[in-house]
N, CA, C and O atoms as CSV, one atom per row, in Angstrom:
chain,resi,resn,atom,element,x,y,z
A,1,UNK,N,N,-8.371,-5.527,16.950
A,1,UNK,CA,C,-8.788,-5.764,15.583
A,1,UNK,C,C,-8.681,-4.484,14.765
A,1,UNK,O,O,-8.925,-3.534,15.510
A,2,UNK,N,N,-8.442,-4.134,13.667
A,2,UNK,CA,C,-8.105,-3.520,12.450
A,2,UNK,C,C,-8.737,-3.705,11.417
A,2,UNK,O,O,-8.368,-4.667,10.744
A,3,UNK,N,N,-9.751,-2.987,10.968
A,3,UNK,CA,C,-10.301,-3.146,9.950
A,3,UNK,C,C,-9.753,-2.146,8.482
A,3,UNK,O,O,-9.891,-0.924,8.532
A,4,UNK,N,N,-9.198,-2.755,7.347
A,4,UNK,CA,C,-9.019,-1.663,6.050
A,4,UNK,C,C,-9.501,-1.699,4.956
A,4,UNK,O,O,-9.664,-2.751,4.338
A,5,UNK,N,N,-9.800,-0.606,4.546
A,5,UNK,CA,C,-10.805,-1.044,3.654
A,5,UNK,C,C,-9.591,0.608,2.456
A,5,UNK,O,O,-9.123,1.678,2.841
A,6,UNK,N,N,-9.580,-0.064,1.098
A,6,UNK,CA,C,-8.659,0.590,0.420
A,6,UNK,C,C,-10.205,1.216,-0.986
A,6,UNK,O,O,-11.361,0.875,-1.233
A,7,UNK,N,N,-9.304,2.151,-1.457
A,7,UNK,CA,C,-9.848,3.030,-2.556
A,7,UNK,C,C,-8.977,4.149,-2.997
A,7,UNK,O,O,-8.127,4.787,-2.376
A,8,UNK,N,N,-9.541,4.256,-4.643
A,8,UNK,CA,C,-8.191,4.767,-4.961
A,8,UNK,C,C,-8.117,4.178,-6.224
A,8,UNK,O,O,-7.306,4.680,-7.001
A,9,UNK,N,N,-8.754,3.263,-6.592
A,9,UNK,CA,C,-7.724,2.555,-8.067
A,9,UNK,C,C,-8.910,2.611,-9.250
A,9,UNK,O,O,-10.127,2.751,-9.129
A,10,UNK,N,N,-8.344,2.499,-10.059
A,10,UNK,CA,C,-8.695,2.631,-11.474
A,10,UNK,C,C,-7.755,2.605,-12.297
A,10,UNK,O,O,-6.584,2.279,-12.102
A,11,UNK,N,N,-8.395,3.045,-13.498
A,11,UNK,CA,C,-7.689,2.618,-14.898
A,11,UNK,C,C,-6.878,4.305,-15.517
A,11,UNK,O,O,-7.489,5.338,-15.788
A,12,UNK,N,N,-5.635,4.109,-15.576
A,12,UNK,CA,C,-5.026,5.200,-15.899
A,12,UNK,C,C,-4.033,5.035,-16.787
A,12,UNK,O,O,-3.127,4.247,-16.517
A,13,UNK,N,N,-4.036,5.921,-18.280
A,13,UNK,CA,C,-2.767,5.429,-18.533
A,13,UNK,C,C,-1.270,5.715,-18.240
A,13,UNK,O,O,-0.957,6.298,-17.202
A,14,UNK,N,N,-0.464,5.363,-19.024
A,14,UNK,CA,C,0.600,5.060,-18.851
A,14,UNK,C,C,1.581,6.406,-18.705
A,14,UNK,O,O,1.579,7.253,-19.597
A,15,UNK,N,N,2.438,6.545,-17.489
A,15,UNK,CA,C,2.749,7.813,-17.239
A,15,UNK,C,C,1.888,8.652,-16.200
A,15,UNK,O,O,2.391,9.565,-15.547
A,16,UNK,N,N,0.855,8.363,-16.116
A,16,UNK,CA,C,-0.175,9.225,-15.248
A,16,UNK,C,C,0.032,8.603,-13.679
A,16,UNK,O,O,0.930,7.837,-13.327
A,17,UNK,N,N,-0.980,9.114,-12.903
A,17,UNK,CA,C,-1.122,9.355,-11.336
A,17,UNK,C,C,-2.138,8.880,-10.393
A,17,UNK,O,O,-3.007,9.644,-9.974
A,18,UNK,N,N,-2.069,7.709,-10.056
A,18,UNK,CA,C,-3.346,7.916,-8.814
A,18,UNK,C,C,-2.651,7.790,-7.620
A,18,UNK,O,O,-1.449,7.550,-7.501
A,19,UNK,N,N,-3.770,8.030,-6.416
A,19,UNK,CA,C,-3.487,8.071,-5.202
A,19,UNK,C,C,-4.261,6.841,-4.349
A,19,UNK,O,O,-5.470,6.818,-4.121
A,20,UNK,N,N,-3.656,6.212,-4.090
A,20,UNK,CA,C,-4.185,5.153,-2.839
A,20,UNK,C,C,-5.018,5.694,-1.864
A,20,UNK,O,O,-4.881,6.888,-1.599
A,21,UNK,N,N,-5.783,5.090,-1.333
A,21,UNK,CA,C,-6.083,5.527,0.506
A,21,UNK,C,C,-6.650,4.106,0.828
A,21,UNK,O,O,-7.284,3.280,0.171
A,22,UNK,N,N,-6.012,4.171,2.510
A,22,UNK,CA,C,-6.468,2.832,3.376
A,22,UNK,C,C,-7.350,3.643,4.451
A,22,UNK,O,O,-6.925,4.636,5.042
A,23,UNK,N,N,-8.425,3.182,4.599
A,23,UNK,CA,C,-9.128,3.713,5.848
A,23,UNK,C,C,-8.685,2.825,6.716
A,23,UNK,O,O,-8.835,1.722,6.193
A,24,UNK,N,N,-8.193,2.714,7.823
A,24,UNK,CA,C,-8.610,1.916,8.958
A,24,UNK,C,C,-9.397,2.397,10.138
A,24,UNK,O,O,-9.590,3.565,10.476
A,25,UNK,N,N,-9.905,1.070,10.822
A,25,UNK,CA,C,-10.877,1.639,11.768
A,25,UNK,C,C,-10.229,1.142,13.040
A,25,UNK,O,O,-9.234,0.422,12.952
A,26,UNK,N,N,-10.710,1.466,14.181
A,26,UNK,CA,C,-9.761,1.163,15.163
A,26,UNK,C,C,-9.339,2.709,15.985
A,26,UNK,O,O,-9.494,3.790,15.417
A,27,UNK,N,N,-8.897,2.605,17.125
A,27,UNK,CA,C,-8.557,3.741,18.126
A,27,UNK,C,C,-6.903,3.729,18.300
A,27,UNK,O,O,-6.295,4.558,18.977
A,28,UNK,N,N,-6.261,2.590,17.535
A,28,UNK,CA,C,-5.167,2.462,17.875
A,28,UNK,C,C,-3.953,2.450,16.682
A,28,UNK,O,O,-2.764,2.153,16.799
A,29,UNK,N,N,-4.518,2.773,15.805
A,29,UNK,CA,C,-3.978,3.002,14.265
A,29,UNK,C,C,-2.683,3.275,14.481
A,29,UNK,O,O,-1.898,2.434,14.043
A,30,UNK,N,N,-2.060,4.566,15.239
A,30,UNK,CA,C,-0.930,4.915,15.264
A,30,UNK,C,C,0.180,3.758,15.589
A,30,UNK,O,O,1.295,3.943,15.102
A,31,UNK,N,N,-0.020,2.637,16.335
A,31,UNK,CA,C,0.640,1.964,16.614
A,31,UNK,C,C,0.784,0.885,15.839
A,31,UNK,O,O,1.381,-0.104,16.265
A,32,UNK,N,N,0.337,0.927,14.788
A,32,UNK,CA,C,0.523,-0.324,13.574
A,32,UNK,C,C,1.475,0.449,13.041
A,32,UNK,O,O,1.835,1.600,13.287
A,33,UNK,N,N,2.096,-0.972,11.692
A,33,UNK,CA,C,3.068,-0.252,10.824
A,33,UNK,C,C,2.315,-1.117,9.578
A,33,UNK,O,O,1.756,-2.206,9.451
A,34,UNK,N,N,2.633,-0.013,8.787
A,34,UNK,CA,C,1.062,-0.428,7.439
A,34,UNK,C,C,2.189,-0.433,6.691
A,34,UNK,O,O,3.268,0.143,6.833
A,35,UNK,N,N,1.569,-1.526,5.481
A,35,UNK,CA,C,2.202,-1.457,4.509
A,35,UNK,C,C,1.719,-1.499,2.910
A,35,UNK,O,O,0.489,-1.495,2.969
A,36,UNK,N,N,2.139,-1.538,1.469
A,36,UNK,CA,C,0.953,-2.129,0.469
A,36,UNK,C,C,1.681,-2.913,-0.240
A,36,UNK,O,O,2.901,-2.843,-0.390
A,37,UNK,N,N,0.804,-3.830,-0.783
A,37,UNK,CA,C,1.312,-5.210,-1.008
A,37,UNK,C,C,0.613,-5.061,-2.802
A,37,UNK,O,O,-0.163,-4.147,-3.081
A,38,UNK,N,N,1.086,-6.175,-3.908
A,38,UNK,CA,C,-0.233,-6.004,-4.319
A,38,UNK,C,C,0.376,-7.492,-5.772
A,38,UNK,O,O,1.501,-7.953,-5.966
A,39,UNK,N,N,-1.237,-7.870,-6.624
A,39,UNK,CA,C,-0.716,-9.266,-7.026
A,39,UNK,C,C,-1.571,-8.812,-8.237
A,39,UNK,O,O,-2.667,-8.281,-8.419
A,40,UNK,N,N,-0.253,-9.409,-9.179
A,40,UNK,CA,C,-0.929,-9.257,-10.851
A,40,UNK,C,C,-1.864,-10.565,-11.130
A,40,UNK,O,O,-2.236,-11.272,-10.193
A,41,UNK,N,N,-2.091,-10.738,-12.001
A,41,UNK,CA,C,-2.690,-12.188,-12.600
A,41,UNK,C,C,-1.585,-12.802,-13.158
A,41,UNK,O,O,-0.693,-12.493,-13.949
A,42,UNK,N,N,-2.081,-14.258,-12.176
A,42,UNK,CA,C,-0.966,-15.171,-12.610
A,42,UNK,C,C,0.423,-15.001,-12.010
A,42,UNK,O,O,1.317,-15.698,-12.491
A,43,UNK,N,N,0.787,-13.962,-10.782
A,43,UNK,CA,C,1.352,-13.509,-10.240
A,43,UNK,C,C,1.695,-14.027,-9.348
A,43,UNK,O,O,1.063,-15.083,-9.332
A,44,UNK,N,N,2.717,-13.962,-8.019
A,44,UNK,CA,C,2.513,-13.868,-6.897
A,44,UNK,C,C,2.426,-12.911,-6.124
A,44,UNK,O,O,2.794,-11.968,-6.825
A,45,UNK,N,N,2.138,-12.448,-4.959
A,45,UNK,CA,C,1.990,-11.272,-4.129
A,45,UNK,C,C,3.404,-10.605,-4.117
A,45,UNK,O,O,4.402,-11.323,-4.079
A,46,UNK,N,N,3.505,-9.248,-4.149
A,46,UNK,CA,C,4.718,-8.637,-4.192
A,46,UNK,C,C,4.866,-7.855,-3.175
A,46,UNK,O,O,3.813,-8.184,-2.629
A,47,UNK,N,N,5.337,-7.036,-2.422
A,47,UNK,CA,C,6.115,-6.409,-1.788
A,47,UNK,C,C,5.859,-5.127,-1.888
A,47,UNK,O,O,6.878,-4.801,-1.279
A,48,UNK,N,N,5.197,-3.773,-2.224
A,48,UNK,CA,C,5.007,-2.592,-2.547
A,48,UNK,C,C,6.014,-1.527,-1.821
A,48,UNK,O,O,7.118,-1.100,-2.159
A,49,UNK,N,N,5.253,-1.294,-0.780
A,49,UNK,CA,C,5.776,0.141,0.378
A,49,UNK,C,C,5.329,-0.365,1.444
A,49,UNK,O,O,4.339,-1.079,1.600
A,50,UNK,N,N,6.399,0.179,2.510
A,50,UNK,CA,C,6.134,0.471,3.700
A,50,UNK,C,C,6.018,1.434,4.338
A,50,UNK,O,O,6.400,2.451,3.760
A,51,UNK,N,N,5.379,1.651,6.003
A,51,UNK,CA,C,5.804,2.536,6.844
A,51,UNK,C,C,6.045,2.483,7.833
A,51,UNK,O,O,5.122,1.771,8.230
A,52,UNK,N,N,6.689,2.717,8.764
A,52,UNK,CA,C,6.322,2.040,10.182
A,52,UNK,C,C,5.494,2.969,10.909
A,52,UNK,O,O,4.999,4.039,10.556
A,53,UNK,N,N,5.454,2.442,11.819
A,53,UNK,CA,C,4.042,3.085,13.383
A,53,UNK,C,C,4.598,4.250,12.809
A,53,UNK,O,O,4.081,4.796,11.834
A,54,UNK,N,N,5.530,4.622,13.311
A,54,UNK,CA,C,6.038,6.402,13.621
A,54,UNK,C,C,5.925,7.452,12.392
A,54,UNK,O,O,5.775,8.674,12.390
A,55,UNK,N,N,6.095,6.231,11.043
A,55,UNK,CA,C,5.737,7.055,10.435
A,55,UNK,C,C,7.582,7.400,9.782
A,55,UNK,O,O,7.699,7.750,8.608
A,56,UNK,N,N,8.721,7.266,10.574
A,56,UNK,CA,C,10.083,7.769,10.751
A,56,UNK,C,C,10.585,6.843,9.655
A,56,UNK,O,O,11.631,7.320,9.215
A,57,UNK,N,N,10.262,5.713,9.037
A,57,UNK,CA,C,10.810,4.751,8.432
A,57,UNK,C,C,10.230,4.275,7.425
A,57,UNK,O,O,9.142,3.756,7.672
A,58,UNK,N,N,10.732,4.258,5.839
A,58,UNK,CA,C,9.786,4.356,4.817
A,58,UNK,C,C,10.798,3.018,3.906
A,58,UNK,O,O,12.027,3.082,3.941
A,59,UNK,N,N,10.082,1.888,3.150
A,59,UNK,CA,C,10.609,0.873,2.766
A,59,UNK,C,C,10.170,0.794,1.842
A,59,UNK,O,O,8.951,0.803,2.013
A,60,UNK,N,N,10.503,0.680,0.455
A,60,UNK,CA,C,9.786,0.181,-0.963
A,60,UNK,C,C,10.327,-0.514,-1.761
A,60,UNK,O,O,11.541,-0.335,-1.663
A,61,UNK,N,N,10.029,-1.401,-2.703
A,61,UNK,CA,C,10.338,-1.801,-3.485
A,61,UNK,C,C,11.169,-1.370,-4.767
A,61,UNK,O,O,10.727,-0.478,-5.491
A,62,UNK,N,N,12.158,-1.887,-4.998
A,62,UNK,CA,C,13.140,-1.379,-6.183
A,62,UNK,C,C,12.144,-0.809,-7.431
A,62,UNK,O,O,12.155,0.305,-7.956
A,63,UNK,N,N,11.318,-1.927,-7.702
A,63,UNK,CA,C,10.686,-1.760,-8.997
A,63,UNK,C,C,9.894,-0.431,-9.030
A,63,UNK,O,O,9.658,-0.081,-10.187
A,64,UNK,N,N,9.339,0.550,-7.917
A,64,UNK,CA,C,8.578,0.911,-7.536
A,64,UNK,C,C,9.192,2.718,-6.715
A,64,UNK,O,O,8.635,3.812,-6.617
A,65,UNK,N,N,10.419,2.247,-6.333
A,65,UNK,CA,C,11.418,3.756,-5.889
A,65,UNK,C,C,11.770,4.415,-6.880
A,65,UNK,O,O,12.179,4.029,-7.975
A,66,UNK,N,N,11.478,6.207,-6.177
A,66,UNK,CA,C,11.568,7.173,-6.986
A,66,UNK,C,C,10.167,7.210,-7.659
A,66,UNK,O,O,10.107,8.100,-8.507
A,67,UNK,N,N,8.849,6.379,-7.493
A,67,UNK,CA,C,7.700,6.617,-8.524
A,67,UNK,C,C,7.000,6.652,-7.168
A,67,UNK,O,O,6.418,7.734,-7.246
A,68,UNK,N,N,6.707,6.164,-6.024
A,68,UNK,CA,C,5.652,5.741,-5.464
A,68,UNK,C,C,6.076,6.092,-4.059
A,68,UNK,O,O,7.243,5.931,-3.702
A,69,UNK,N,N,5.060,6.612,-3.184
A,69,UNK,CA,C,5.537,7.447,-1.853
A,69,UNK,C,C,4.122,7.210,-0.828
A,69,UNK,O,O,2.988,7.688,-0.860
A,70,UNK,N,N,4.778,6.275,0.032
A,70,UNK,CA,C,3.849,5.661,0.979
A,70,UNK,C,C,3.792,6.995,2.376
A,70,UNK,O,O,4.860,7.391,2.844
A,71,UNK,N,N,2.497,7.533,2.878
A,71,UNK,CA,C,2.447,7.910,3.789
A,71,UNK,C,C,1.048,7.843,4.964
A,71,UNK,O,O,-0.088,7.404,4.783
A,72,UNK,N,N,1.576,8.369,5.996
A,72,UNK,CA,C,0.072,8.006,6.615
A,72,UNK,C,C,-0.109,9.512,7.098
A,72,UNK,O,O,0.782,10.339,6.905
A,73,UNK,N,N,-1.693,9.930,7.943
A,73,UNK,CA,C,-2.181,10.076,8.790
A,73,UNK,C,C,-2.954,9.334,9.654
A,73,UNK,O,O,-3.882,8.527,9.612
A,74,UNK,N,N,-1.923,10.144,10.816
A,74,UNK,CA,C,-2.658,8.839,12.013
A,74,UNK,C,C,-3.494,10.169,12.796
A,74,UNK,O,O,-3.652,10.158,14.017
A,75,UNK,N,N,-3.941,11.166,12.031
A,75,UNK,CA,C,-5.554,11.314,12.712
A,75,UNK,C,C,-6.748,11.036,12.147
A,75,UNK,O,O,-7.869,10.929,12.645
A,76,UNK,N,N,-6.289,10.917,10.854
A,76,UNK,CA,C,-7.496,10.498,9.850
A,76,UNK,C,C,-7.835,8.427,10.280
A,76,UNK,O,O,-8.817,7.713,10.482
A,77,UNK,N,N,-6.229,8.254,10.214
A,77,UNK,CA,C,-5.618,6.901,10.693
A,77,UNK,C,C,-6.625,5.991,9.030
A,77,UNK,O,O,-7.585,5.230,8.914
A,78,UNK,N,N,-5.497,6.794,7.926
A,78,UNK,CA,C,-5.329,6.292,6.735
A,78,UNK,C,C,-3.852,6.479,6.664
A,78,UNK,O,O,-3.103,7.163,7.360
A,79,UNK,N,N,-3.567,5.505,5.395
A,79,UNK,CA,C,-2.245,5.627,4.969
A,79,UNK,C,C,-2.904,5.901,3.141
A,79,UNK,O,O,-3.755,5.359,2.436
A,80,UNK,N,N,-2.066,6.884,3.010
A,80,UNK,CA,C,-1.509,7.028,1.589
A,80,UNK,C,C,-0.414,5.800,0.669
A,80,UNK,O,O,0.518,5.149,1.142
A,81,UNK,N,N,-0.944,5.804,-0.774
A,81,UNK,CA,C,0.151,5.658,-1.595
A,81,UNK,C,C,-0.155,6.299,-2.930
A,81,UNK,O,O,-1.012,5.993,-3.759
A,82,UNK,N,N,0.643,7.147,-2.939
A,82,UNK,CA,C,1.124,8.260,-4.532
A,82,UNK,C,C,1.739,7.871,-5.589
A,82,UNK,O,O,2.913,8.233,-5.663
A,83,UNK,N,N,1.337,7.260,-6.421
A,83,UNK,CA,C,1.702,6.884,-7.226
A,83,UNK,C,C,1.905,7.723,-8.813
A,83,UNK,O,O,0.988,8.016,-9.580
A,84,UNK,N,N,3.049,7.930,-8.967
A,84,UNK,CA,C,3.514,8.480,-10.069
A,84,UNK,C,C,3.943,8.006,-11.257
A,84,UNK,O,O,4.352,6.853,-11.117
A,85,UNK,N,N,4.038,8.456,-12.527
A,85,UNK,CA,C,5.072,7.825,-13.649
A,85,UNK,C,C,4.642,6.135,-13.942
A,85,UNK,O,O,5.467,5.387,-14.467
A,86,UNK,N,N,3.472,5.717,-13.601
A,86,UNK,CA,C,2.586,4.384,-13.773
A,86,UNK,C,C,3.191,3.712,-14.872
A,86,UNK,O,O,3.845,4.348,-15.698
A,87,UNK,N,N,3.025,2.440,-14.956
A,87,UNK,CA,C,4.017,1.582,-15.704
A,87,UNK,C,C,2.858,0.979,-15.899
A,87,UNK,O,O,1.931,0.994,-15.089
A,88,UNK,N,N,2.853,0.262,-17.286
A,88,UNK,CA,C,2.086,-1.072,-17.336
A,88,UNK,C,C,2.080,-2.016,-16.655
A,88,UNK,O,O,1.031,-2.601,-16.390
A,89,UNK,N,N,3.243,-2.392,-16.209
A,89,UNK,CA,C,3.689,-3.573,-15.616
A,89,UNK,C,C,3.239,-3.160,-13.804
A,89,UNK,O,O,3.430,-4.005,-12.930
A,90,UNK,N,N,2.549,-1.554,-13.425
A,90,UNK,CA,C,2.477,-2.144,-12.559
A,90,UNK,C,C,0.874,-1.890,-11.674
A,90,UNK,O,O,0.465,-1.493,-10.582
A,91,UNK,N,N,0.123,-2.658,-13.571
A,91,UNK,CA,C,-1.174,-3.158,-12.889
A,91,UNK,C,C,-1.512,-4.763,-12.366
A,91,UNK,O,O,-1.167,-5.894,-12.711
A,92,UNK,N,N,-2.194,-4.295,-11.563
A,92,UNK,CA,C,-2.135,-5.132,-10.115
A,92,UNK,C,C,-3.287,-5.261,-9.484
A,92,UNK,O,O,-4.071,-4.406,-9.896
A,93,UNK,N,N,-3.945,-6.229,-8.327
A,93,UNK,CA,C,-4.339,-5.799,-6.938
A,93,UNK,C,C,-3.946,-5.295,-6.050
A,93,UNK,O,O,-3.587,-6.093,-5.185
A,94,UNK,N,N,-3.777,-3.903,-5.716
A,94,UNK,CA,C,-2.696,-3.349,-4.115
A,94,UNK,C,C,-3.830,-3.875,-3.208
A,94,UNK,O,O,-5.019,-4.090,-3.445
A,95,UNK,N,N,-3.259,-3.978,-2.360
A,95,UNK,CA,C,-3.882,-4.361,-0.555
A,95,UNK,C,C,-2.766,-3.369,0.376
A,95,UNK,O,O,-1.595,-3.024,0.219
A,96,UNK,N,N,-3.708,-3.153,1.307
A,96,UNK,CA,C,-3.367,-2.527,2.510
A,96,UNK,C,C,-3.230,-3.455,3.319
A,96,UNK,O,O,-4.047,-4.376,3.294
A,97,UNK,N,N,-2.298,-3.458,4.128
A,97,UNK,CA,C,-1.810,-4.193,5.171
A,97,UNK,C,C,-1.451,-3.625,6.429
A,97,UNK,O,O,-1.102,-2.458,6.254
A,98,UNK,N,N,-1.372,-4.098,8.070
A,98,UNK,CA,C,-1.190,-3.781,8.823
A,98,UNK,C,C,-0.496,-4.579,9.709
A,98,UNK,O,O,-0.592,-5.770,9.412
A,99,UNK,N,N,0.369,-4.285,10.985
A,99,UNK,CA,C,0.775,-5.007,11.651
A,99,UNK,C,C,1.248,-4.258,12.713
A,99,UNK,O,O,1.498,-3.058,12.599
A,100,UNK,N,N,1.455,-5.179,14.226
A,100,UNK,CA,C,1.719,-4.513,15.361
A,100,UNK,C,C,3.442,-4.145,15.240
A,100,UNK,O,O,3.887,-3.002,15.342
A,101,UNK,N,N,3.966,-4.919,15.090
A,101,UNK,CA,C,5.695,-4.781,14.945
A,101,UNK,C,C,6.250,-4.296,13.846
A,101,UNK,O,O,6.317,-4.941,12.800
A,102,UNK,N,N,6.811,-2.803,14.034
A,102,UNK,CA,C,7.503,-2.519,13.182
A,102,UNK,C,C,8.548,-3.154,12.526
A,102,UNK,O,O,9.337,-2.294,12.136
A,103,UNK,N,N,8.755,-3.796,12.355
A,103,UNK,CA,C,10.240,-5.363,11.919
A,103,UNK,C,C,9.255,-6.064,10.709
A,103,UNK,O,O,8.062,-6.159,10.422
A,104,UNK,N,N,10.751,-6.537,10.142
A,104,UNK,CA,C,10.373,-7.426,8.356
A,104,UNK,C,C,9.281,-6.844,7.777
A,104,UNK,O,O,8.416,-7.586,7.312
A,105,UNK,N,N,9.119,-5.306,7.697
A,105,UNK,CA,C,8.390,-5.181,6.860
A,105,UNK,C,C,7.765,-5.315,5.404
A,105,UNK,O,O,6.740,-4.772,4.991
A,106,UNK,N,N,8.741,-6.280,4.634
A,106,UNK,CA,C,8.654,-6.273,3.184
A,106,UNK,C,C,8.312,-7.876,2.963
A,106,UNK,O,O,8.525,-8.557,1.961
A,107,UNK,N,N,7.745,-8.240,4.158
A,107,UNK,CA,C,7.263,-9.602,4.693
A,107,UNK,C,C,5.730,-10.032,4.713
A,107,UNK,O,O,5.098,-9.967,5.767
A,108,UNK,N,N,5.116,-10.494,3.473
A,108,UNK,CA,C,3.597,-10.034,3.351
A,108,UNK,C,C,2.703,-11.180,4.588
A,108,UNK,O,O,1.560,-11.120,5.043
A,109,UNK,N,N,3.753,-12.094,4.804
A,109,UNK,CA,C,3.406,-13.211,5.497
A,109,UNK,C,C,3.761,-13.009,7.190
A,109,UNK,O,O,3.648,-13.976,7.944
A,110,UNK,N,N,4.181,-11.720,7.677
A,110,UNK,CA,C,4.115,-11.709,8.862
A,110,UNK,C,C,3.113,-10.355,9.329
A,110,UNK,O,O,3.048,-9.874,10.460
A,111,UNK,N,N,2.465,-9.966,8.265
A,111,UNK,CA,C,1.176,-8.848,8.435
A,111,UNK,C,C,-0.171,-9.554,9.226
A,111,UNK,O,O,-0.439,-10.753,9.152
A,112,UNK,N,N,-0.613,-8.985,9.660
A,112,UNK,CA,C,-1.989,-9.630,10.623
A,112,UNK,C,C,-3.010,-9.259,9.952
A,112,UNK,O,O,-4.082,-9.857,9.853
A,113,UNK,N,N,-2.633,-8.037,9.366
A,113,UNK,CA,C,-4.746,-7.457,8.718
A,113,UNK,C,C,-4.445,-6.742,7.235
A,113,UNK,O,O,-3.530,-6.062,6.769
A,114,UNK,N,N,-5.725,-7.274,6.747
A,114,UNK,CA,C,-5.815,-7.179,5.102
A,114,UNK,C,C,-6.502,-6.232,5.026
A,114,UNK,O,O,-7.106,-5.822,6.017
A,115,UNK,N,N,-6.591,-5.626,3.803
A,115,UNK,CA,C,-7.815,-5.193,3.016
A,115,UNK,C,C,-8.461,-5.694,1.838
A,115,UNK,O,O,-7.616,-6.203,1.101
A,116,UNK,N,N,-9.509,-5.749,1.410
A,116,UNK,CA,C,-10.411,-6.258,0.352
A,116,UNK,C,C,-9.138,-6.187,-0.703
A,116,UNK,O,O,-8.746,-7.305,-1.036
A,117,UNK,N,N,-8.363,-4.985,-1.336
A,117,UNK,CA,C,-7.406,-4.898,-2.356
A,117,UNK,C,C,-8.476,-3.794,-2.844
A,117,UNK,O,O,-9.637,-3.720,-2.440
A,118,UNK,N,N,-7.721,-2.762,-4.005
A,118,UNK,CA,C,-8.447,-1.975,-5.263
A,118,UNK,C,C,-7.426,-2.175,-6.500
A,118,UNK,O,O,-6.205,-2.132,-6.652
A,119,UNK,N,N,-8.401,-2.381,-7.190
A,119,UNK,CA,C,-7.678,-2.697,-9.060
A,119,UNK,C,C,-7.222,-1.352,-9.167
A,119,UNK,O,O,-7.694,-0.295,-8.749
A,120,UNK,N,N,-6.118,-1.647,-9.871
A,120,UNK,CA,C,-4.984,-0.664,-10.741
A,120,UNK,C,C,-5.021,-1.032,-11.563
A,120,UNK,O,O,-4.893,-2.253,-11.658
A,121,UNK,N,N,-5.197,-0.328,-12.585
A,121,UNK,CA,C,-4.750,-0.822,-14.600
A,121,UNK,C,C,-4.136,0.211,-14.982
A,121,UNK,O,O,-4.511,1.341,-14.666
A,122,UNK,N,N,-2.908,-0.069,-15.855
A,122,UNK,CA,C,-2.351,1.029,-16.335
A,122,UNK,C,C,-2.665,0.603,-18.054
A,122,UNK,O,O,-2.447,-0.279,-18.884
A,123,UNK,N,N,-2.884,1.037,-17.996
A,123,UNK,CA,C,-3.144,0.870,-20.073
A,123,UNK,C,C,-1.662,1.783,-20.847
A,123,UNK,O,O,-1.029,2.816,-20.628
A,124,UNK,N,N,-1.648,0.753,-21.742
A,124,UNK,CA,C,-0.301,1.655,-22.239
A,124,UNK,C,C,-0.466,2.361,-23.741
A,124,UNK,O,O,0.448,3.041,-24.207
C-alpha cells in the first residue's frame, strides 16, 4: 500500500512558479513509477508528467514541455513538480499518482494509488 498525500498549490499569477510535492508513505517508494495527473472543471483528467522507478525516464505532456519538470527523491520518497511560465489554462486539480510498472505511463487508468489532488489557479 502507498499512501500520497500532495501540497504545493495555490493561486499564482500568470507567468509565475510553484512547486508540487507528493509525500508518500511506504518503505518501498523507490520502486513505484509516479506520475501527475490533474482535472479542470468540466474537464476530463489529463495526463501531466511522469517518472519512472529509476528516476532514468521522464514523460510529459505537450501542453506542459519545456514549462514543467517532474522529479523525485527516493530518500525523502517524494516526487517533485516545478512548475514554470504558468498559463491560465493550466489551472486545475494535479494528483499524484503511483504505480508498480514502469510501462503506459501517460495512462491515468492503469495507476493503482491516488492522492487527495492540490488546487492550482493561475489568474491572468
Amino acid at each position: 500500500q502507498v499512501q500520497l498525500v500532495e501540497s504545493g498549490g495555490g493561486l499564482v499569477q500568470a507567468g509565475g512558479s510553484l512547486r508540487l510535492s507528493c509525500a508518500a508513505s511506504g518503505r518501498t517508494f523507490n520502486v513505484y513509477a509516479m506520475g501527475w495527473f490533474r482535472q479542470a472543471p468540466g474537464k476530463e483528467r489529463e495526463f501531466v508528467a511522469a517518472m519512472s522507478w529509476s528516476g532514468g525516464s521522464t514523460y510529459y505532456a505537450d501542453s506542459v514541455k519545456g514549462r514543467f519538470t517532474i522529479s523525485r527523491d527516493n530518500v525523502k520518497n517524494t516526487v517533485y513538480l516545478q512548475m514554470n511560465s504558468l498559463k491560465p489554462e493550466d489551472t486545475a486539480v494535479y494528483y499524484c499518482t503511483a504505480k508498480r510498472v514502469s510501462s503506459n505511463l501517460r495512462s491515468g487508468s492503469t495507476y493503482n494509488y491516488w492522492g487527495q489532488g492540490t488546487q492550482v489557479t493561475v489568474s491572468s
